[in-house]
SEMAR-875396 format. One record per residue (C-alpha): residue in one letter; x, y, z. Coordinates in Angstrom, 3 decimals, m for minus. Layout:
BEGIN
{A {X Y Z}}
...
***
This chain:
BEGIN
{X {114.185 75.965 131.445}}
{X {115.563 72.223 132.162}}
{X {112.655 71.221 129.475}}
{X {114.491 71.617 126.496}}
{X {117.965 70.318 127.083}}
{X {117.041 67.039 125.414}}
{X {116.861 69.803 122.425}}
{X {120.728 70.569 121.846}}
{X {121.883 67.527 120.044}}
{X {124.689 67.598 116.922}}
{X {122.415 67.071 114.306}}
{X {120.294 70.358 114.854}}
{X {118.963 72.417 112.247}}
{X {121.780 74.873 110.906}}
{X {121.178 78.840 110.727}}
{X {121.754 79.235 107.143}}
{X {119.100 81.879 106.702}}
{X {120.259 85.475 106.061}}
{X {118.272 88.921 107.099}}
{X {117.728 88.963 103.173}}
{X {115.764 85.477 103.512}}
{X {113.637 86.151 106.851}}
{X {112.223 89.605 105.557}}
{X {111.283 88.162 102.831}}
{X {109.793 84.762 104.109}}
{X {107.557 86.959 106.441}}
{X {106.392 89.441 103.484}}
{X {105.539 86.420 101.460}}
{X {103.822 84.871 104.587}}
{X {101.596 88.122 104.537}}
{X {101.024 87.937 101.024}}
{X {99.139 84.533 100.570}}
{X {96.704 82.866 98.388}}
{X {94.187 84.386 100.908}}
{X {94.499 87.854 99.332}}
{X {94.992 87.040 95.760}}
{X {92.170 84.250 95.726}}
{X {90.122 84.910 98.733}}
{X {89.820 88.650 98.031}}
{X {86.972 88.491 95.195}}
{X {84.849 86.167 98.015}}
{X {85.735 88.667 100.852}}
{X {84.964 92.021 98.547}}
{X {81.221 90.094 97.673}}
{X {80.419 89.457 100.818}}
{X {81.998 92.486 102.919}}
{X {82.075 95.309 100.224}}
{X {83.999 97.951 100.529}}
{X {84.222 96.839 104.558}}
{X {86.538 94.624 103.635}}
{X {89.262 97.639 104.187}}
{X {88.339 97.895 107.521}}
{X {88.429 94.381 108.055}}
{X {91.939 94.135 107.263}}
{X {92.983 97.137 109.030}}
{X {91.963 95.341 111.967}}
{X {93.158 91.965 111.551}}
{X {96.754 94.019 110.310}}
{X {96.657 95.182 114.234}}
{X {95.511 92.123 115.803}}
{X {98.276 90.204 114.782}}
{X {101.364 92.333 114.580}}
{X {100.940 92.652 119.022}}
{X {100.516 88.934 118.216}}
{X {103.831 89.055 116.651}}
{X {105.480 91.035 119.025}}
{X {104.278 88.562 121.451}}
{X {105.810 85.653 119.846}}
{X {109.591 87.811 119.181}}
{X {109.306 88.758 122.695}}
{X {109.213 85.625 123.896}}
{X {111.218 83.828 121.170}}
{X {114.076 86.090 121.899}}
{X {114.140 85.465 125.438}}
{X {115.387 82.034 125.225}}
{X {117.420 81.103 122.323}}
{X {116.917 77.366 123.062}}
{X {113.371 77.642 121.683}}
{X {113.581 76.178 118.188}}
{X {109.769 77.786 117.444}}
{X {106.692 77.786 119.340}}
{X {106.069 74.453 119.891}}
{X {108.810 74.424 122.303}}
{X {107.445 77.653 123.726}}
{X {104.497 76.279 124.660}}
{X {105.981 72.690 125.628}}
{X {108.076 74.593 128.423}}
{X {106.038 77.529 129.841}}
{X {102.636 75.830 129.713}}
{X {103.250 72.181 129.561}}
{X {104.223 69.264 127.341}}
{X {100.361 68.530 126.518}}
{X {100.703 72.378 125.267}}
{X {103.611 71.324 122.806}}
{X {101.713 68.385 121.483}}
{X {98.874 70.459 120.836}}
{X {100.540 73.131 118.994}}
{X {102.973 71.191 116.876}}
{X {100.593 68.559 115.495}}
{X {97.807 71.037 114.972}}
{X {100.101 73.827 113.349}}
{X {101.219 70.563 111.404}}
{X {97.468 70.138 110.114}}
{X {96.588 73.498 109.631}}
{X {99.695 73.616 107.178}}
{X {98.907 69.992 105.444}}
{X {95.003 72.327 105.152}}
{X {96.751 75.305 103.549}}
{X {98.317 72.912 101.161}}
{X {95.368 71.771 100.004}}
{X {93.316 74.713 99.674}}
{X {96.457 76.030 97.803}}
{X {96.113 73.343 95.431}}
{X {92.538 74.022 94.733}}
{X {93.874 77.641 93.737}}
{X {96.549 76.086 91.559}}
{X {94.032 74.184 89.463}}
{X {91.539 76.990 89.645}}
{X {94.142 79.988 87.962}}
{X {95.382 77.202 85.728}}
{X {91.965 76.847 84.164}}
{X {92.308 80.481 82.955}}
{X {94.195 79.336 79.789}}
{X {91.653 76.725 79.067}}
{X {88.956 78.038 76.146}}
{X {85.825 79.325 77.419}}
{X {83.354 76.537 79.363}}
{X {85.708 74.325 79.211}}
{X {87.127 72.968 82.956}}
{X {89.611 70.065 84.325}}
{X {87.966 66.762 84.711}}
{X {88.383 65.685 88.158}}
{X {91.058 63.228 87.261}}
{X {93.338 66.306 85.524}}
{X {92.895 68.207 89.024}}
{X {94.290 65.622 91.175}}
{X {97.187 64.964 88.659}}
{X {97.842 68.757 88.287}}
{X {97.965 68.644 92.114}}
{X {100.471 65.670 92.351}}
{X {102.753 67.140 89.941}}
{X {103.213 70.764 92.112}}
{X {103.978 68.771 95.549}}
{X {106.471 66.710 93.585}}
{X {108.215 69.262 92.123}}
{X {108.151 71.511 95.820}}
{X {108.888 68.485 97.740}}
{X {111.861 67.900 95.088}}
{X {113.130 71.328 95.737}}
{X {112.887 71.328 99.507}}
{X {115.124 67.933 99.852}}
{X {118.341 69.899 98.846}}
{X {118.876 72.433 101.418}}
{X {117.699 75.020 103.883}}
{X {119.169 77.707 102.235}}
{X {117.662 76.841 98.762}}
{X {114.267 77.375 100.185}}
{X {115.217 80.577 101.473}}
{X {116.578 81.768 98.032}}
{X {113.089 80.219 96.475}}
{X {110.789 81.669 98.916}}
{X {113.463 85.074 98.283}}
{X {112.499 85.097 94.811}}
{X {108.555 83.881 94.888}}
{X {108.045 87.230 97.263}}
{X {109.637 89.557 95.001}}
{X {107.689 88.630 92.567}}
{X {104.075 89.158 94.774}}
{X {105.838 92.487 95.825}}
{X {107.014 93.771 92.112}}
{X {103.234 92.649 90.931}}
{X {101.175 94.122 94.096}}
{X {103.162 97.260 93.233}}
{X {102.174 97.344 89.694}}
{X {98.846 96.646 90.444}}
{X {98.375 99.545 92.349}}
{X {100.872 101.800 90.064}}
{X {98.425 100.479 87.251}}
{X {95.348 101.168 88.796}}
{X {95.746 105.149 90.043}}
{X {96.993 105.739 86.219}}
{X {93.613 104.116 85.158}}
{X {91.591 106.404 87.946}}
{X {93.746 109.510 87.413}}
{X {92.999 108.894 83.512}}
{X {89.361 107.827 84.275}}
{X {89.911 104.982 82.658}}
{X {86.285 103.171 81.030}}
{X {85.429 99.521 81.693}}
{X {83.860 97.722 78.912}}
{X {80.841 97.111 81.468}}
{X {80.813 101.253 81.419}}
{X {81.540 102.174 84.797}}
{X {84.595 105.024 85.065}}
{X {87.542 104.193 87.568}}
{X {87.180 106.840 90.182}}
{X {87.803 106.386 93.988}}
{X {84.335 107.396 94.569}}
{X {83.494 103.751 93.174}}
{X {84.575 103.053 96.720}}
{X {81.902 104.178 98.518}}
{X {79.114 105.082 95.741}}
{X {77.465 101.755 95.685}}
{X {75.417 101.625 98.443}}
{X {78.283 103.035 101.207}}
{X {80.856 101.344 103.297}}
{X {78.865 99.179 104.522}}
{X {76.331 97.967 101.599}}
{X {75.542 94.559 103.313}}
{X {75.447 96.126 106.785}}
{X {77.103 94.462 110.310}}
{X {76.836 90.902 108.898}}
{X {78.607 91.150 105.699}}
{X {81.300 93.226 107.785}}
{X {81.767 89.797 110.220}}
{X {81.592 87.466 107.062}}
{X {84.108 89.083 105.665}}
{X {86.722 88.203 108.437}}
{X {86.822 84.479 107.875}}
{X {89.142 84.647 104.364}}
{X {90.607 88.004 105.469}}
{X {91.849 86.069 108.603}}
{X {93.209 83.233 105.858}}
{X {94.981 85.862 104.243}}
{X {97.204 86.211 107.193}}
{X {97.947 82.724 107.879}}
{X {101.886 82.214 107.724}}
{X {102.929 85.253 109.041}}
{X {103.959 83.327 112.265}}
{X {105.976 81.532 110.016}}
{X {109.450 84.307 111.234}}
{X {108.722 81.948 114.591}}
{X {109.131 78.515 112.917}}
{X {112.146 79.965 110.898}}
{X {113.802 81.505 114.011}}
{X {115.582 78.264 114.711}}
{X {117.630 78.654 110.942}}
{X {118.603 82.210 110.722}}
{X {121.406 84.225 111.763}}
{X {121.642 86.905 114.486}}
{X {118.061 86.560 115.537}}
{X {118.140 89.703 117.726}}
{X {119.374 91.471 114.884}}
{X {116.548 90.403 112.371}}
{X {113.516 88.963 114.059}}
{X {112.530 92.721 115.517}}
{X {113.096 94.138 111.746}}
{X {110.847 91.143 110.015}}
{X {108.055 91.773 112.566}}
{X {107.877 95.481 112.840}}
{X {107.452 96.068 109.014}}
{X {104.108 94.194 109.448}}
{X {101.977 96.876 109.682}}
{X {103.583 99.035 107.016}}
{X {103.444 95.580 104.605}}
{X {99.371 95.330 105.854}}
{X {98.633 98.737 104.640}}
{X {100.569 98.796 101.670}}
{X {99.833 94.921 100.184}}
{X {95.997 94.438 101.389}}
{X {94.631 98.129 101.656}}
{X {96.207 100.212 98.987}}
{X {95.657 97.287 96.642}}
{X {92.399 96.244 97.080}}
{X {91.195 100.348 97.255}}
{X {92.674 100.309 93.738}}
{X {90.401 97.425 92.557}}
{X {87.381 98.193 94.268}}
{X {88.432 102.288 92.478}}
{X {88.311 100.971 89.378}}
{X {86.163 97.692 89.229}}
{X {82.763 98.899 91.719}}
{X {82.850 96.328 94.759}}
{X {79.834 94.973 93.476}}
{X {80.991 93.766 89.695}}
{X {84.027 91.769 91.127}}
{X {83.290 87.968 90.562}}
{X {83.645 85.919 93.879}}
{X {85.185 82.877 92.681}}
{X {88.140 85.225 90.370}}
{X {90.930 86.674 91.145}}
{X {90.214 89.923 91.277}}
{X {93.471 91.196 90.403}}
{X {93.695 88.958 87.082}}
{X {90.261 90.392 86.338}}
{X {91.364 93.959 86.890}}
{X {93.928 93.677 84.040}}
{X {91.203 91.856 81.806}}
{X {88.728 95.052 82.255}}
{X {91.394 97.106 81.492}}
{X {92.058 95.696 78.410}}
{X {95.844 94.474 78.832}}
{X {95.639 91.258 78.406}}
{X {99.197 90.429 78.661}}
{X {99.212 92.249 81.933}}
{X {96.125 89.443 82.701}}
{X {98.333 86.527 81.524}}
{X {101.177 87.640 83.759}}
{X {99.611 88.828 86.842}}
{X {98.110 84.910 86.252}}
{X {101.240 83.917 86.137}}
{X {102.314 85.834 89.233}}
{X {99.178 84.459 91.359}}
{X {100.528 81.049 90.070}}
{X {103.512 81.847 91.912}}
{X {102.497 82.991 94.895}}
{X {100.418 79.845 95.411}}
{X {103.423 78.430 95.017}}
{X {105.290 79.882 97.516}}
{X {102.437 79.580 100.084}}
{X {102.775 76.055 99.732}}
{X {106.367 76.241 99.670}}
{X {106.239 77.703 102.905}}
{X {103.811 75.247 104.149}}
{X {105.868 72.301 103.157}}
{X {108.861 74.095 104.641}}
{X {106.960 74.404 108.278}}
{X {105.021 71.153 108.202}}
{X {108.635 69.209 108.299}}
{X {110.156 71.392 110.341}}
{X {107.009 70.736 113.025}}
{X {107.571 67.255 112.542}}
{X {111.444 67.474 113.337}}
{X {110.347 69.410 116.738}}
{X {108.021 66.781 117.580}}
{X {110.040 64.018 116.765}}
{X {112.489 65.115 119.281}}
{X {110.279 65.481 121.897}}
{X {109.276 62.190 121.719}}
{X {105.937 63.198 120.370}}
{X {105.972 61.730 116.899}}
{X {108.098 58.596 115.224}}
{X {111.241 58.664 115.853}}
{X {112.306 58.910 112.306}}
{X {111.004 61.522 111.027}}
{X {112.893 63.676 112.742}}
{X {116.394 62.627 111.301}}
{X {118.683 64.905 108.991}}
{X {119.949 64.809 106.426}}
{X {123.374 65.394 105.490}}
{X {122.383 69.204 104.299}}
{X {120.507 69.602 107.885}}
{X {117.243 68.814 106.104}}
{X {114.734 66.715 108.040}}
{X {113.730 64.334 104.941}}
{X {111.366 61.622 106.393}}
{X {109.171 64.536 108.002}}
{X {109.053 66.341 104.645}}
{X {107.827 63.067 102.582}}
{X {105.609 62.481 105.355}}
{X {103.987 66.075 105.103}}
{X {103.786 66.058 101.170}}
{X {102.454 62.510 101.393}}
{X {99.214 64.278 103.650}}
{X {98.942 67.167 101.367}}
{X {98.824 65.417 98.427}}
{X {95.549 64.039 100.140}}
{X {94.027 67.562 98.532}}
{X {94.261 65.520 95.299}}
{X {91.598 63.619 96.589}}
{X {89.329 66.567 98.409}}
{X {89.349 67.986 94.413}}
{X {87.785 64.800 93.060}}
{X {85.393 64.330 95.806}}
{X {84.513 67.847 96.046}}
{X {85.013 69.579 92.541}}
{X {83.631 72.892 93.123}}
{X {87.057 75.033 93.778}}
{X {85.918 78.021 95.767}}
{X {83.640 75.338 97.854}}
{X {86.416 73.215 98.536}}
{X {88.896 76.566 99.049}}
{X {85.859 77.654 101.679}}
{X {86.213 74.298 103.264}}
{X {89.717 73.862 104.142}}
{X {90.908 77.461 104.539}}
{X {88.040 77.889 107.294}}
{X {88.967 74.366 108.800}}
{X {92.414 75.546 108.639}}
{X {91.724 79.321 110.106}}
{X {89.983 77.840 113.049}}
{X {93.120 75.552 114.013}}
{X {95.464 78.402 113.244}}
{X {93.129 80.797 115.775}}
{X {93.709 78.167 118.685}}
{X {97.671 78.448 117.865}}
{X {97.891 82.109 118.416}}
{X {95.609 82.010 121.510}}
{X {98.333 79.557 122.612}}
{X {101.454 81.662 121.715}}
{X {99.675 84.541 123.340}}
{X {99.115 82.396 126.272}}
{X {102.569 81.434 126.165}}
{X {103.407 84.913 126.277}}
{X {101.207 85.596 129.704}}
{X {102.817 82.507 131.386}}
{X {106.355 84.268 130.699}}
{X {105.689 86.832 132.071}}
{X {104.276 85.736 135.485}}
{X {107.160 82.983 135.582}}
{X {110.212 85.338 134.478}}
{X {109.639 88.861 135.099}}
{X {113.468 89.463 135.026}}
{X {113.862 88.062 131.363}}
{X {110.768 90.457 130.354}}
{X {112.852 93.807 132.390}}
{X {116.325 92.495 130.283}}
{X {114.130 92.567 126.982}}
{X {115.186 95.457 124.560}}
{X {112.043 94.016 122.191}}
{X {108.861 94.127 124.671}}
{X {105.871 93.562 123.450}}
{X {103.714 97.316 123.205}}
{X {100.460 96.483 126.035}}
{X {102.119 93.593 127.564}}
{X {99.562 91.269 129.216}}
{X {96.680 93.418 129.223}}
{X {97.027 93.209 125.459}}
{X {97.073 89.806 125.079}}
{X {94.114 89.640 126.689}}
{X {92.556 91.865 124.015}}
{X {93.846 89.982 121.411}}
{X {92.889 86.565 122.934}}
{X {89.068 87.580 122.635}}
{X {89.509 89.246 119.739}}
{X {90.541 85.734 118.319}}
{X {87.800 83.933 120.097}}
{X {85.470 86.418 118.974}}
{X {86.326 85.418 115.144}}
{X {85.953 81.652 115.568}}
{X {82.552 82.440 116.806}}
{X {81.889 84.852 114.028}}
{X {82.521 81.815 111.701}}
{X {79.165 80.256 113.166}}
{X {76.588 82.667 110.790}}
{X {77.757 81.292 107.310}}
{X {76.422 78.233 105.794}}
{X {79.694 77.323 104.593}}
{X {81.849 77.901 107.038}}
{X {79.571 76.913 110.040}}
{X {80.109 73.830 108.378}}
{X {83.778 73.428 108.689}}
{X {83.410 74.716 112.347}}
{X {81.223 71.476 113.064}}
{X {84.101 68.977 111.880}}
{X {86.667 70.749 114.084}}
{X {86.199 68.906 117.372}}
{X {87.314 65.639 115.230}}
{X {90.661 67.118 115.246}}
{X {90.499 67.830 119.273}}
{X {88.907 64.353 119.706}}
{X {92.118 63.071 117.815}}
{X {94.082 64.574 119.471}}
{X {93.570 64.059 122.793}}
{X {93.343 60.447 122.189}}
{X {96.858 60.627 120.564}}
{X {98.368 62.425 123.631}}
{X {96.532 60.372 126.361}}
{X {96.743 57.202 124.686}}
{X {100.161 57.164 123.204}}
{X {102.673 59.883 124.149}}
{X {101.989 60.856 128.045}}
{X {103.227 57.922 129.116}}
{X {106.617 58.383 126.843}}
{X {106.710 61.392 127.672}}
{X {106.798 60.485 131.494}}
{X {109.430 58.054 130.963}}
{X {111.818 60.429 128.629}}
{X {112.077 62.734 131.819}}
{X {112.775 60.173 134.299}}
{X {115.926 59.296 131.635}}
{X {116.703 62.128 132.316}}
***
């Protein structure tokens, strides 16, 4: 593994993050902006479906996870995946992964910020919206303020991301809690439908759009997931990885039932599928219906949040990418120095200086759930490549070190033939994305980012890359 000794220098990253912190971090990765925003969008075009659809993503990625730990774990010298892929499949591997999981996080920034704007506007009087001006300054002000909170210390944004989850935990749970009284009590909508599980399936069946609302539904429901890799980029900052690493990613299936099934059965119980507004939260609108409007104004309040801490997260990743490939040689030198506090400054300005460029999508595009659509679809499609890659990663371990895979007491369940499943599974998704309008669109503009890319590797960094390894 002689790849990564140019890794161990003094001024690594510290493990200041506690079990407490990485459980968390990975529920809160779960719970994203895809579920609280996306879900209205996903429920109009899926329907009820949409339960399915997240039962099987839920699957897909926890072997994906158990991939990644496996793998992780059997070389604590890997700082994330990036150097996973850098060593078992090559440094072109490295360079694709850290500068494209970079992106895809700068993406999720932005379409977080669209959100931000978007629940914001719920306190504004009736038919009255942000002018695009507003939007972009709304959008400045939130990176600030994360950005400012991210400069002090690693283990700040562990307690911040802590507390952001237990709020999207404490309000999923009274969601649901909320809506079985109201079907238990057959609770009456102003619009006159009664909550009753049998709204579930009584308009128009399981599947009322038939097989291709089913596969549009799994573009957003794929967004929803995005950042539950996130345990891998954190591995590098927490304690006793054995110890907690196996804990974070086995409660992912429990955390996919309970968080996206059970609470989106409850909505579509007591709002039918096909009354849920596409471009609401449908959670927010769940409390309106019902009446409690102070239950609105803080479940508001806690969608705010978790917007928050999606982008939190994303900041948090995005600089910690750029440290990684600063260090290999694969981005400016400088943005991979620390700071006193072990926190890699230059790559975290840099980051928030890109995502603030979602300031600018909202004035150019100022249709919200248009300009969501476009960067969280961008985004899912460079995320999908990632995990092929870790999953790759994961095959190439196992036909190089075979003894490291018998030593493991955290194997992956299906081993290679698995990740083969997966693999298509994931490939099988991207082409899914091809039959709607919108996100067809976002599929075209991909290959700019390959094009990029491989012009940045061939052009600038294989040639450093040759002569960092004959230094050494």
């Amino acid at each position: 593994m002689s790849n990564l000794q140019h890794h161990d220098h003094a001024g690594d990253l510290q493990r200041k993050l506690t079990n407490r912190h990485l459980q968390l971090i990975a529920i809160g990765g779960a719970i994203g902006t895809g579920l609280f925003m996306g879900s209205g969008k996903t429920i109009s075009l899926a329907g009820p479906s949409i339960l399915f659809i997240y039962l099987i993503i839920g699957t897909m990625i926890f072997f994906l996870m158990r991939a990644l730990g496996e793998v992780l774990l059997s070389n604590l010298n890997y700082k994330s995946f990036v150097d996973m892929a850098y060593d078992l499949i090559g440094p072109w591997a490295g360079f694709y992964v850290g500068w494209t999981y970079w992106v895809s996080w700068v993406l999720v920034g932005m379409a977080d910020l669209t959100a931000v704007t978007s629940y914001l506007s719920f306190w504004l009087p009736n038919g009255v919206s942000f002018s695009p001006i507003e939007q972009a300054m709304i959008s400045a002000g939130c990176v600030l303020f994360l950005l400012i909170l991210n400069l002090l210390t690693v283990r700040l944004f562990g307690e911040v991301e802590f507390w952001f989850a237990i709020i999207k935990i404490v309000a999923i749970i009274a969601l649901v809690l909320a809506g079985i009284y109201m079907v238990v009590t057959k609770f009456q909508s102003p619009s006159g439908s009664v909550a009753a599980i049998s709204n579930i399936w009584n308009h128009g069946g399981m599947f009322p759009h038939g097989v291709n609302g089913f596969l549009a539904g799994f573009q957003i429901a794929i967004f929803a997931f995005i950042g539950v890799e996130l345990v891998g980029t954190t591995a590098a900052e927490t304690k006793d990885p054995h110890k907690h690493l196996p804990k974070a990613i086995n409660a992912i299936p429990i955390r996919v039932i309970l968080f996206y099934v059970l609470a989106l059965m409850v909505v579509m119980s007591v709002t039918p599928w096909d009354q849920v507004k596409a471009d609401r939260s449908p959670f927010v609108e769940l409390f309106l219906m019902a009446g409690i409007p102070t239950a609105a104004i803080i479940m508001n309040l806690v969608v705010l949040s978790s917007v928050m801490s999606s982008m939190n997260s994303g900041i948090f990743s995005t600089s910690r990418m750029m440290y990684g490939l600063s260090r290999d040689g694969q981005a400016p030198e400088t943005l991979g120095q620390l700071t006193k506090s072990a926190v890699p400054a230059n790559g975290l300005i840099f980051s928030c200086a890109c995502i603030m460029g979602g300031a600018l999508l909202q004035y150019f595009v100022p249709n919200t759930i248009e300009a969501f659509t476009l960067a969280t679809t961008l985004c899912t499609i460079l995320f999908l490549t990632v995990w092929i890659l870790i999953l790759m990663c994961y095959i190439r371990y196992r036909k190089l070190s075979p003894e490291l895979h018998e030593k493991s007491n955290f194997k992956m369940p299906g081993g290679v033939a698995m990740s083969y499943v997966v693999i298509v599974f994931f490939l099988f998704t991207i082409a899914i994305l091809s039959l709607e309008a919108d996100t067809a669109k976002s599929l075209m503009v991909s290959p700019i980012w390959f094009l990029v890319l491989a012009i940045g590797y061939f052009g600038f960094y294989k040639s450093k890359i040759k002569r960092n390894f004959a230094q050494e």
